[in-house]
N, C-alpha and C positions, 0 to 999 in steps of 0.2 A: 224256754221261749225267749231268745233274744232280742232288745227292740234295735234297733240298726236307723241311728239317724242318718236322714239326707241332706241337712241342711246345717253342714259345721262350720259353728260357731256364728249361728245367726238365730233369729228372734221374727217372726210375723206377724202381723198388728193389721187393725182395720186400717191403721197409719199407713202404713208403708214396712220395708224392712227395715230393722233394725241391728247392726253390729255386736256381737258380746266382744267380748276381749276389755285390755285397755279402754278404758270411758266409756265401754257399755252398758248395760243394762246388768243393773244387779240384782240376782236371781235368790232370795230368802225362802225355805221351804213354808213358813209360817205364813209368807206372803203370798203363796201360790197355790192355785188349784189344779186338779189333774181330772183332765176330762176324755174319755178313751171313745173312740167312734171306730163302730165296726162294722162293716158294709159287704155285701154280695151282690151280685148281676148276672143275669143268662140263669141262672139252675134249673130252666129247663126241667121241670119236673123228674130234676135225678135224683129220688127217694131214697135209693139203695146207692152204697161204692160202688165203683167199677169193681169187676170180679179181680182178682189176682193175678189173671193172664193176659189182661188187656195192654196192649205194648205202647201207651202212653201213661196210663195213669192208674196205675195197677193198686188197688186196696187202698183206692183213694175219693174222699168224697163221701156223702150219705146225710142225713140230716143226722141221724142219731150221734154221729163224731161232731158233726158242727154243733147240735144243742150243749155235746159236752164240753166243749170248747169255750163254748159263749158262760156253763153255769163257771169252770173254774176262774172266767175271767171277769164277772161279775162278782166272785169271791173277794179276789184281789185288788178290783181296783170299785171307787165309791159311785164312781160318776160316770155308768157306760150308758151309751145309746147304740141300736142295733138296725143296720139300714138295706136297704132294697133298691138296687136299679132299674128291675123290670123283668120283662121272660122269666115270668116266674112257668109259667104254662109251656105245654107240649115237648116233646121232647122223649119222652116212654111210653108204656099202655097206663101208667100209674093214670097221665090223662084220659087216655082212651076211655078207663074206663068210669073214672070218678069224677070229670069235667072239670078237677080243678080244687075238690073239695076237701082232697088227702092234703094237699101244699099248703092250703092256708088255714089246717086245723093244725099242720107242724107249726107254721110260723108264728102261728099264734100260742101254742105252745111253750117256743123259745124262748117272744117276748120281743118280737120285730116291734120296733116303736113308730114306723112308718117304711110306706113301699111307694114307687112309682111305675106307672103304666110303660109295657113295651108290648111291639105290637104283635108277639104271639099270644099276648093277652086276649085279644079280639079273635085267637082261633076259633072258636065256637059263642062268636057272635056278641052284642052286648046282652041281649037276654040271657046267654049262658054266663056271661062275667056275672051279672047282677045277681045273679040264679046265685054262684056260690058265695058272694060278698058276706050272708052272715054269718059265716066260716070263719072271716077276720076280723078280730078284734082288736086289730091296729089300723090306722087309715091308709087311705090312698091319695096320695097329691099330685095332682098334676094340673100346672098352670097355663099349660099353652093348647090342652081339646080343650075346646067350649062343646060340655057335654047342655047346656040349657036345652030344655027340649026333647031331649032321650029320655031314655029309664038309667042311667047315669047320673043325673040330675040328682043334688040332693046328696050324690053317696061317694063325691069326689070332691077334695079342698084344696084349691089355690094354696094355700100355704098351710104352715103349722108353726108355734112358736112352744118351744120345749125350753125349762128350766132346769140345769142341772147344777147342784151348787152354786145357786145365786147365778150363775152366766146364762144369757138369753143367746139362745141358737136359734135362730130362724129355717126351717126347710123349706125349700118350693122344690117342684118336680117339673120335666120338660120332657116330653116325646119326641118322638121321630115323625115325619110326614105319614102318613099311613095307605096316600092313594100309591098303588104300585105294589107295595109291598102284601095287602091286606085287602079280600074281597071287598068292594064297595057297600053291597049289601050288608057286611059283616061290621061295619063301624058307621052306618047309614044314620045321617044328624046329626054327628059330632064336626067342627069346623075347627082347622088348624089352624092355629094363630103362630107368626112369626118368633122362633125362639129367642135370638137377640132381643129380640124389640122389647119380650116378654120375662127374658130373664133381668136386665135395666129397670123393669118397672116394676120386676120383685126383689131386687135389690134396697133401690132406694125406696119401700116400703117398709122392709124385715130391717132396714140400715137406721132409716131416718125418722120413720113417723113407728115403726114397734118395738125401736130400742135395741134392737139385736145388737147384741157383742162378738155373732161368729154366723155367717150367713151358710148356709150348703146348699148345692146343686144336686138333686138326682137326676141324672140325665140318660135318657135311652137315647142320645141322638147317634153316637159314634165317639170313639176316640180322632179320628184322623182321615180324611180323605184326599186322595188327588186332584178332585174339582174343588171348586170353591165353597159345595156344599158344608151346612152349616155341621158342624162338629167339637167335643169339648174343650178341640185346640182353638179352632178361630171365638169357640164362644169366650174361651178365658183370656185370647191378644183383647177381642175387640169391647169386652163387657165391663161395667163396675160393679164394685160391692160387692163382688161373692170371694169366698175366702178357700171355698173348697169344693169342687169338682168329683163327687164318684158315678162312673159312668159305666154303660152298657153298650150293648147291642152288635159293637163288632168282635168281641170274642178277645181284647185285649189284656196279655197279662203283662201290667208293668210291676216288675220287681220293687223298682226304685221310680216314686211318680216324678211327673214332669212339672216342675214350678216355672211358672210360664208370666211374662209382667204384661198388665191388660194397661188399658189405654190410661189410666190416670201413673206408671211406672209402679205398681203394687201387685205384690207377686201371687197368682192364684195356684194352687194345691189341684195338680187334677191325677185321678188312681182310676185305676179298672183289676180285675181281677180273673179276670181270663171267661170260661163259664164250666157251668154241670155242678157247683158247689169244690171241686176241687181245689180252692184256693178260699181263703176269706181274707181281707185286707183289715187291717187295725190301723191307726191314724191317733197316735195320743199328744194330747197337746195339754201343755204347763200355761198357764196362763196367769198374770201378775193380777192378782183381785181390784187391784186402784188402778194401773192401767191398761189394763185388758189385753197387753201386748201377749204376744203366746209365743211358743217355739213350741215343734212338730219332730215328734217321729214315726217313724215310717215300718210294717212288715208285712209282705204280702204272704202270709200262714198258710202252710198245706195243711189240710183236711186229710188225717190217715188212721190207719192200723195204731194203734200206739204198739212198739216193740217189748 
């Protein structure tokens, strides 16, 4: 498993970029921490690989390859965190038949450290979501429904702040609009809150008043649209504070993520991974213990057969 940087001979910081080379930053193993984030989106409840003759994605995918993926890289590295964009639901009869409650005994299995809501989540209603919630024993974040008032309430967190060798990571999660896509009835009292406005005011939360050294986005919104609707490109030009971008919902696999400089000229990290579990993305970042600067690599890992 090879790591494959994208960003040669540079350094990312809640500062800004940073140059290596000649007068840059000088990188001591003693000095640095190694923090690996590994993320999935869309799996669509695809339990099992595709069969062998499937003319895309042949004896590829399954949770069983991905848990074994996640244990040998937990072996190897001190300091992983294991992440969720959304759609974890529908997708198979795996749904059909168990409303949800086979995915989050896996994930919880794995050792998901946190997931965020996409809106085939509300296929079978918030009573059916809440129905299987104590299935997971990892949370769910999502900062932009205001579930107040639902039976959501109470079982969803605005943010999360995780400790991994000493470094504070902040997660917040952000959805997709849900009128249009998602029966009314079916997500009835939750109220969409603006994701800009919301990801800004969980930034400088997780940045400035909870100390975060590395802020993440989960976002079901989109990678990329042709209107102006809101998506992980316009959220990382037009946003501050977030350092990192794993996104859902349109089915995007970027190989190589898009580092993208948001309004203060500081470069945001945004990855997707295509969907069905056939891909997991890994994100590992070196980070200087005194001053938090980091450098990023990058691989977007197929899920297979081992040969």
């Amino acid at each position: 498993m090879k790591r494959r940087s994208f960003m040669k001979n540079a350094a990312i910081a809640s500062g800004g970029l940073v140059a290596l080379g000649g007068g840059g930053v000088l990188w001591r193993e003693e000095s640095t921490i190694n923090i690996t984030i590994l993320h999935t989106n869309d799996v669509h409840s695809r339990i099992d690989p595709f069969p062998a003759t499937d003319p895309k994605f042949p004896n590829m995918g399954g949770f069983a390859r991905r848990a074994s993926m996640v244990r040998l890289i937990r072996q190897q590295e001190p300091n992983v965190m294991l992440l969720d964009s959304g759609d974890i639901f529908q997708g198979t009869p795996y749904f059909n038949y168990y409303g949800g409650e086979l995915e989050f005994r896996l994930m919880s299995l794995m050792g998901y450290d946190a997931a965020t809501l996409g809106n085939h989540d509300f296929d079978n209603g918030i009573d059916g979501l809440v129905k299987q919630l104590p299935h997971a024993n990892f949370p769910f974040i999502s900062s932009n429904y205001d579930v107040i008032g639902t039976a959501l309430e109470g079982h969803v967190e605005p943010y999360r702040v995780f400790d991994r060798g000493g470094i504070r990571i902040g997660v917040f999660g952000l959805g997709i609009e849900l009128e249009g896509l998602v029966n009314a009835e079916l997500y009835e009292g939750i109220r969409y809150r603006d994701p800009l406005q919301t990801a800004n005011e969980m930034g400088t939360l997780l940045r400035k008043e909870m100390g975060c050294d590395i802020v993440i986005c989960l976002s079901h919104l989109g990678y990329r649209y042709d209107s102006p609707k809101i998506s992980d490109v316009v959220l990382a030009q037009s946003g501050h504070s977030v350092d990192l971008i794993l996104g859902g919902h349109t089915h995007t696999l970027l190989e190589t993520p898009d580092v993208i400089q948001n309004i203060e000229g500081k470069p945001v990290i945004v990855c997707q991974t295509g969907h069905s579990g056939v891909r997991m993305g890994r994100v590992d970042l070196q980070i200087d213990r005194l001053t938090k600067v980091f450098r990023p690599a990058y691989i977007a890992m197929k899920v297979f057969k081992s040969q």
